[in-house]
C-alpha positions in Angstrom: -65.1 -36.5 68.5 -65.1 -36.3 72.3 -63.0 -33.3 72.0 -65.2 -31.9 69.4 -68.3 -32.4 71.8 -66.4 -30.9 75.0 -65.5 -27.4 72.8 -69.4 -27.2 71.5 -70.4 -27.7 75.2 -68.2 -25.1 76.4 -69.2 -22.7 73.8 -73.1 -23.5 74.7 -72.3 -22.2 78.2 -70.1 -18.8 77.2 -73.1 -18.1 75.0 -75.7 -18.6 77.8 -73.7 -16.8 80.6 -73.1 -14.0 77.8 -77.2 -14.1 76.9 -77.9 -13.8 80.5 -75.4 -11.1 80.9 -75.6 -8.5 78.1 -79.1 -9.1 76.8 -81.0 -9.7 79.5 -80.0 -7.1 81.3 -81.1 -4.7 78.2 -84.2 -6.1 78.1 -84.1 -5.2 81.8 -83.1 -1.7 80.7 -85.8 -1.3 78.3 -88.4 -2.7 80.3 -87.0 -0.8 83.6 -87.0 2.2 81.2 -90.6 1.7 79.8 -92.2 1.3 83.3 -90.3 4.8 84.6 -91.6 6.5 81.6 -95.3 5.0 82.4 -94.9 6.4 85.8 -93.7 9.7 85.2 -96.7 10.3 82.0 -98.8 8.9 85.3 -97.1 11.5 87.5 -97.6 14.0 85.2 -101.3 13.4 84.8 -102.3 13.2 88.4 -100.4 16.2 89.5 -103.1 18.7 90.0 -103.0 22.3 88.4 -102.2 25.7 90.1 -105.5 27.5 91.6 -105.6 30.5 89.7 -107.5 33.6 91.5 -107.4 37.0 90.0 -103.9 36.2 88.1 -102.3 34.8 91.4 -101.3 31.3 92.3 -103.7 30.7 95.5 -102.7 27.1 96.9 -100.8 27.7 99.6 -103.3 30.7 100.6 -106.5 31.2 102.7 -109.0 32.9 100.6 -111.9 34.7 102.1 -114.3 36.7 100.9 -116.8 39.2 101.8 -119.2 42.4 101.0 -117.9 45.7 102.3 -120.4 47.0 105.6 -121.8 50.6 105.9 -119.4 52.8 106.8 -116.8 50.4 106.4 -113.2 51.4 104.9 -110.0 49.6 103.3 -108.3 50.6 106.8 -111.0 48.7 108.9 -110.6 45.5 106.3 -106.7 45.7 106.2 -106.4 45.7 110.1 -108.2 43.0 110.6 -105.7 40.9 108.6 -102.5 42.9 110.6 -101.6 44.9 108.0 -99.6 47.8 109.9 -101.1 51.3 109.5 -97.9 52.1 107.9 -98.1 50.0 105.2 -101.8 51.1 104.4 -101.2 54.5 104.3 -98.3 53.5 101.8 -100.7 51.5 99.8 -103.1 53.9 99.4 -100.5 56.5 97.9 -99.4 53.9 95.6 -103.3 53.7 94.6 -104.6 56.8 94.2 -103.3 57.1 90.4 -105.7 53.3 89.7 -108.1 54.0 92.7 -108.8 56.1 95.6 -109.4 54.3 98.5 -112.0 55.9 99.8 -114.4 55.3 97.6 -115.2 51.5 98.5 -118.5 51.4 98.9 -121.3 49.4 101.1 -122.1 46.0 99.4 -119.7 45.5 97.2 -117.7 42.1 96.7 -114.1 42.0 98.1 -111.9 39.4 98.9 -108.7 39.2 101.0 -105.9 36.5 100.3 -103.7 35.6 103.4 -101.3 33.3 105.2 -101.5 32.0 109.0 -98.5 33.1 110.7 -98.6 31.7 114.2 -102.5 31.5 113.9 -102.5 35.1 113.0 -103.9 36.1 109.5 -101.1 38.4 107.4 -103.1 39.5 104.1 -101.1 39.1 101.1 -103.2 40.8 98.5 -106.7 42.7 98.9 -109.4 42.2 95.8 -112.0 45.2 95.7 -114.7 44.6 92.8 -116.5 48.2 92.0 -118.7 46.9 89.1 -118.7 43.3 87.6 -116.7 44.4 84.4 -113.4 45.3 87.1 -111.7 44.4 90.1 -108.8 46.3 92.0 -105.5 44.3 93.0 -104.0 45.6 96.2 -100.9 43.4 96.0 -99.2 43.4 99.3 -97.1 40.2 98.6 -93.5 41.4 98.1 -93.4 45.4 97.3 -96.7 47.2 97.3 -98.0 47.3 93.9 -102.0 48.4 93.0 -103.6 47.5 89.2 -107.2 47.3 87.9 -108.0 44.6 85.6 -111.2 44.1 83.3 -113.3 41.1 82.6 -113.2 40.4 79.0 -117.2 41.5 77.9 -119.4 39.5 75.5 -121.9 41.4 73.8 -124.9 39.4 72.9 -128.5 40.4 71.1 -130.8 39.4 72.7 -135.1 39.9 72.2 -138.1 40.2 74.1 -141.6 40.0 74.5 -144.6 40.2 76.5 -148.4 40.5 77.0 -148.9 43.6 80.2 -151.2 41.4 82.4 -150.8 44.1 85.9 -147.4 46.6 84.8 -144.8 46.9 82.9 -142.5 46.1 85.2 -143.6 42.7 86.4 -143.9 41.5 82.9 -140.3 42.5 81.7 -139.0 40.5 84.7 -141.3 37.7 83.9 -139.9 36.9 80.8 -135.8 37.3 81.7 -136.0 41.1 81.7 -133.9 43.1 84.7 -134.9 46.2 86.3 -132.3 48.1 84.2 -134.5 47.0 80.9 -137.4 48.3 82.3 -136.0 51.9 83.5 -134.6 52.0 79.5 -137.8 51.2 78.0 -140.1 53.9 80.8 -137.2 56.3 79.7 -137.7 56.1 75.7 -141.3 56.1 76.0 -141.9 58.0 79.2 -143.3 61.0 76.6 -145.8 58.8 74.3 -147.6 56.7 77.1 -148.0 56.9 81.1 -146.7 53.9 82.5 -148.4 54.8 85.7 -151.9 53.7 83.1 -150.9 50.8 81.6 -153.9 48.6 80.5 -153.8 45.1 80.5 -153.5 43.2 77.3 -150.9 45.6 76.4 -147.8 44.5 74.1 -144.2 45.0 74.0 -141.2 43.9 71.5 -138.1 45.0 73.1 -134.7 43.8 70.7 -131.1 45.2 72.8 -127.8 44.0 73.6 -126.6 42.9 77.1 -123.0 42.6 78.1 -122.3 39.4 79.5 -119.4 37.6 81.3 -118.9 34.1 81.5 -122.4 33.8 80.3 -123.6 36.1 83.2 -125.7 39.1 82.0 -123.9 42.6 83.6 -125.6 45.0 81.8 -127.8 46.3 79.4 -125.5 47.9 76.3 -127.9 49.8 74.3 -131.6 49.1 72.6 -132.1 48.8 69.1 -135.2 48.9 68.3 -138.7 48.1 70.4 -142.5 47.8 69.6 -144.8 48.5 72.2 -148.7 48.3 71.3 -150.5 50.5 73.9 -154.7 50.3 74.3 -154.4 48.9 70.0 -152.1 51.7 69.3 -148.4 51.1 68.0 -145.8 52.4 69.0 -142.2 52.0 67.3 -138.5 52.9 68.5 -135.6 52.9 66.5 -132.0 54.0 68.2 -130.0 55.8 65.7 -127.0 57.8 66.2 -127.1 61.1 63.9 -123.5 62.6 65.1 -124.8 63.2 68.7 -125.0 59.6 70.6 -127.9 57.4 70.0 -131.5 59.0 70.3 -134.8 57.1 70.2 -137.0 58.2 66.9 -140.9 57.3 66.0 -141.7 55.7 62.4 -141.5 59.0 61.0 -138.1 59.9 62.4 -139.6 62.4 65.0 -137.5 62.1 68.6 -139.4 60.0 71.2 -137.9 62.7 73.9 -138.9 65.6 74.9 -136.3 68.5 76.0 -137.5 67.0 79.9 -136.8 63.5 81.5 -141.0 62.3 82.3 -139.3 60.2 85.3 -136.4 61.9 87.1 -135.8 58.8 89.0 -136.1 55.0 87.9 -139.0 54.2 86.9 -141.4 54.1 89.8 -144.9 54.7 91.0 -146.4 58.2 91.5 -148.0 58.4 95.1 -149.3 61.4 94.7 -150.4 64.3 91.7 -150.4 67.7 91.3 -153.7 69.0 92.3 -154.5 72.1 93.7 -156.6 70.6 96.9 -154.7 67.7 98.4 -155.0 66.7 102.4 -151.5 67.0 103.8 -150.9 63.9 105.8 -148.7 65.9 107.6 -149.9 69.1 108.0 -153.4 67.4 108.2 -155.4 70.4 106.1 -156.5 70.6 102.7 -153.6 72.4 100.9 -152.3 72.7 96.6 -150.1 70.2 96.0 -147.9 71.7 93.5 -145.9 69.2 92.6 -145.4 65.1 91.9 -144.8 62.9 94.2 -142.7 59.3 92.9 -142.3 56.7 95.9 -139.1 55.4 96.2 -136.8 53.9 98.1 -133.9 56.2 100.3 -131.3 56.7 98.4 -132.6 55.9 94.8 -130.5 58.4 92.2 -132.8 61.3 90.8 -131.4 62.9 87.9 -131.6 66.1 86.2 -134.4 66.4 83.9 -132.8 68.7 81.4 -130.0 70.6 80.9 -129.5 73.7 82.8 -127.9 75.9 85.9 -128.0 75.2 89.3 -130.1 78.2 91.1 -130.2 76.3 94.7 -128.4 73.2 96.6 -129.5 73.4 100.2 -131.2 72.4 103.1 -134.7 74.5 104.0 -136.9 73.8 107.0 -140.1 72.2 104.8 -138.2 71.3 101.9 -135.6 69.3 103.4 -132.4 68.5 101.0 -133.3 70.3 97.7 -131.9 71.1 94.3 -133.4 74.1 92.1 -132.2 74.0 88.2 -133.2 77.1 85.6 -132.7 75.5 82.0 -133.7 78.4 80.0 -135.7 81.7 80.2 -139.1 79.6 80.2 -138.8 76.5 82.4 -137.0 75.6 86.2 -137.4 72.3 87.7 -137.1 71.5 91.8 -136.1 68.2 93.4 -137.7 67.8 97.4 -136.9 66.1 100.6 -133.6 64.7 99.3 -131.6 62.0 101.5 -128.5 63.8 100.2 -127.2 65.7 97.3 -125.1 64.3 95.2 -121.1 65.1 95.4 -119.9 68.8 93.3 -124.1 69.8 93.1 -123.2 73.2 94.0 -125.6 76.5 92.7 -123.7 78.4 89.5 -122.7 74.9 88.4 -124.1 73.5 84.8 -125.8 70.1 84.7 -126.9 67.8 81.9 -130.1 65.9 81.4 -129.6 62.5 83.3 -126.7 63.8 85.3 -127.0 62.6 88.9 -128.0 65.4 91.2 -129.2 63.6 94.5 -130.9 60.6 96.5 -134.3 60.4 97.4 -135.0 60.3 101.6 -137.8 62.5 103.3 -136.0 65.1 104.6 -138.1 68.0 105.4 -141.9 67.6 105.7 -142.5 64.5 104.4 -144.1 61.6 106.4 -142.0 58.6 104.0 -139.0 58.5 101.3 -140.2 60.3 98.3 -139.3 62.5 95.3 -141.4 65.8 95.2 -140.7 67.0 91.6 -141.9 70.6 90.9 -142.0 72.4 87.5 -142.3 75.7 86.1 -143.0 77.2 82.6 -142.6 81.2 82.8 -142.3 81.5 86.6 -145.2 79.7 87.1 -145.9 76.2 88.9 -148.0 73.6 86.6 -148.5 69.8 86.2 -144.9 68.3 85.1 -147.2 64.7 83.6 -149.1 67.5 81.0 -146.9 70.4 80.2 -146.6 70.5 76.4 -142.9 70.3 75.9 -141.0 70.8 72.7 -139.2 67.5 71.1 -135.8 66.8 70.7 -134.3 67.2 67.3 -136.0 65.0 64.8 -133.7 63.3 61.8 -131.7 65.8 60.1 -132.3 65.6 56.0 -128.5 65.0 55.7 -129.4 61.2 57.6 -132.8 60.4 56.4 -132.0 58.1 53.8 -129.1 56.2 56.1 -132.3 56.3 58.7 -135.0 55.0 57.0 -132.9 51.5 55.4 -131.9 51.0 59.1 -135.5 50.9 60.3 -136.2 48.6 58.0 -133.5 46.5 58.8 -134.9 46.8 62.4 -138.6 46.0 62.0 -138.1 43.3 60.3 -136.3 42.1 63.3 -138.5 43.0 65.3 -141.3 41.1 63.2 -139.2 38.0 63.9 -140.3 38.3 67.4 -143.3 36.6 68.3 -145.7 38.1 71.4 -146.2 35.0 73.7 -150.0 33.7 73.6 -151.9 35.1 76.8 -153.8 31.9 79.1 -157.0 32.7 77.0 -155.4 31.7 73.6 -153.6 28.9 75.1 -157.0 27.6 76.8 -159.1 28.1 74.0 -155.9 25.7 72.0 -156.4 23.3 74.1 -160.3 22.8 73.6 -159.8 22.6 70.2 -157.5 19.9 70.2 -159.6 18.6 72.7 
């Protein structure tokens, strides 16, 4: 028995010192093991992600940026982060089959990624944005390398609406509209009604599209369709594309243009008529004033208000910076006291309605920045605002039917739409439930 007691104690302890071992130190293992993969899922989590800028990791960068200054060029931004004359000249042959160089322009949004090498900034890669749809990479990194990439563009519908209360313009803007929006709408209708005599109480139903990024509007796309009721008269648009590019037509299908932009520049005021006894602030007499006058800002576009040639591009004592087009055997349009014509304007050359021909300034005799826009019919000056014009082309029999499903498709979109209620209605609501 004793020796039966003395070989169950001894087994106890081998089976302790084994437990204590082997299986504690898996549990160990497993634990140990556990704990390490805790902390690395934990690692993991907190380690932060890559700044990602235009495609291009951007941590261990400084990242400024900036809008480009009048007269300012890619040399004059480049040099200022030691970028060697050499290497720009090299960058901007690499470019000029994705983007000449030398057309950066004033105000628009760059921005320069660099390192500090012994406190002195070394650019790495240049980011020139010409529109908000595109940037330019000027990679400068490793080997020189130049791309343009776009902004993926949502397009969205959008609708709106408004009671005229002073002008158009104010109320477009008023109710989420842009300035584009308004010079689309002056365009379409600039033949049926003179914004310039707008009367309040006025209506207007606009239904478009508008290009967006990231949820930011960049762009008007097109209109669809728009309602505008002018002193209790209405007046419908419908855009529809008969094998030519969309054109504006009335309920009827009759084109809402004429063969002649009404406003050769964006939509603007008219500071002064044609009248044949005006008092030249200038000249300080009582002379014709053959012509209209738009005020605008220097260096708003004016564009051509019909198709034609080219007779004149130059610069003449009283007429400052002009441009003279002939567009057929019966009318000639002139465009006065330019700030500059615009690039390739040359006389001989052909030019399309809306093509950009200059800026407006107040070269010449003129006393602020304006447009003076003369017109002829048959070699003789008259009124541009009443000249009977013909029409475009109205809907060809071949589209009618395709035309007229579509415009009901449209006005009963439009119908959808409700005006807003002017302060009288919502007043006279709240007596009532007073």
């Amino acid at each position: 028995m004793r020796k039966f007691l003395g070989a169950a104690a001894v087994l106890i302890v081998i089976s302790v010192a084994y437990f204590y071992t082997f299986e504690y130190n898996s549990i160990d293992k497993a634990i140990l093991k556990k704990y390490t993969k805790v902390d690395s899922v934990a690692t993991e989590v907190l380690e932060a992600a890559p700044t990602i800028l235009y495609g291009m990791v951007v941590d261990s960068f400084q990242v400024e940026e900036h809008a480009v200054k009048r007269n300012q060029s890619i040399s004059d931004i480049l040099l200022a982060y030691n970028v060697s004359h050499q290497t720009i000249f090299q960058l901007a042959n690499v470019a000029k089959n994705v983007f000449d160089v030398r057309k950066i322009a004033p105000n628009k949004k760059y921005t320069v990624i660099y390192q500090d090498t012994d406190s002195l900034p070394s650019a790495t890669a240049l980011v020139y944005e010409p529109n908000p749809e595109e940037y330019v990479v000027f990679n400068l990194k490793d080997s020189i390398n130049v791309y343009l990439e776009k902004r993926p563009v949502e397009i969205k519908e959008k609708a709106i609406s408004g009671t005229i209360q002073s002008s158009l313009y104010e109320e477009i803007l008023k109710n989420g509209g842009t300035p584009e929006l308004v010079d689309l709408v002056a365009d379409m209708y600039g033949w049926q009604i003179d914004f310039t005599k707008i009367y309040p109480g006025d209506q207007f139903k606009v239904l478009y599209t508008e290009r967006t990024i990231e949820g930011k509007s960049v762009g008007v796309q097109e209109i669809i369709g728009a309602e505008l009721i002018h002193y209790n008269n209405p007046f419908l648009s419908i855009a529809f594309d008969q094998g030519k590019g969309i054109d504006y037509f009335d309920e009827e299908g009759k084109s809402l243009r004429k063969a002649f932009l009404r406003y050769p520049v964006k939509f603007t005021r008219i500071s002064s008529r044609y009248t044949a006894r005006r008092y030249h602030p200038v000249q300080k007499r009582y002379k014709a004033h053959l012509g209209t006058d738009y005020a605008a800002p220097t260096g708003t576009p004016i564009y051509a208000a019909g198709d034609g040639v080219i007779t004149k591009a130059q610069y003449e004592k009283y007429n400052g910076r002009n441009v003279k087009i002939r567009h057929n055997a019966t009318y000639s349009t002139q465009y006065l006291h330019m700030n500059g014509i615009a690039k390739g304007i040359r006389a001989g050359m052909k030019v399309k309605q809306g093509q950009l021909i200059g800026y407006v300034g107040q070269t010449g005799l003129a006393t602020g920045p304006h447009l003076c826009y003369r017109f002829w019919k048959n070699g003789k000056q008259v009124d541009a605002m009443k000249v009977d014009l013909p029409p475009s082309e109205p809907i060809k029999s071949d589209y009618l039917s395709n035309f007229n499903r579509y415009k009901g498709y449209v006005k009963s979109k439009l119908d959808l739409i409700s005006y807003p209620e002017s302060e009288e209605e919502v007043l006279i609501a709240g007596m009532q439930k007073n």
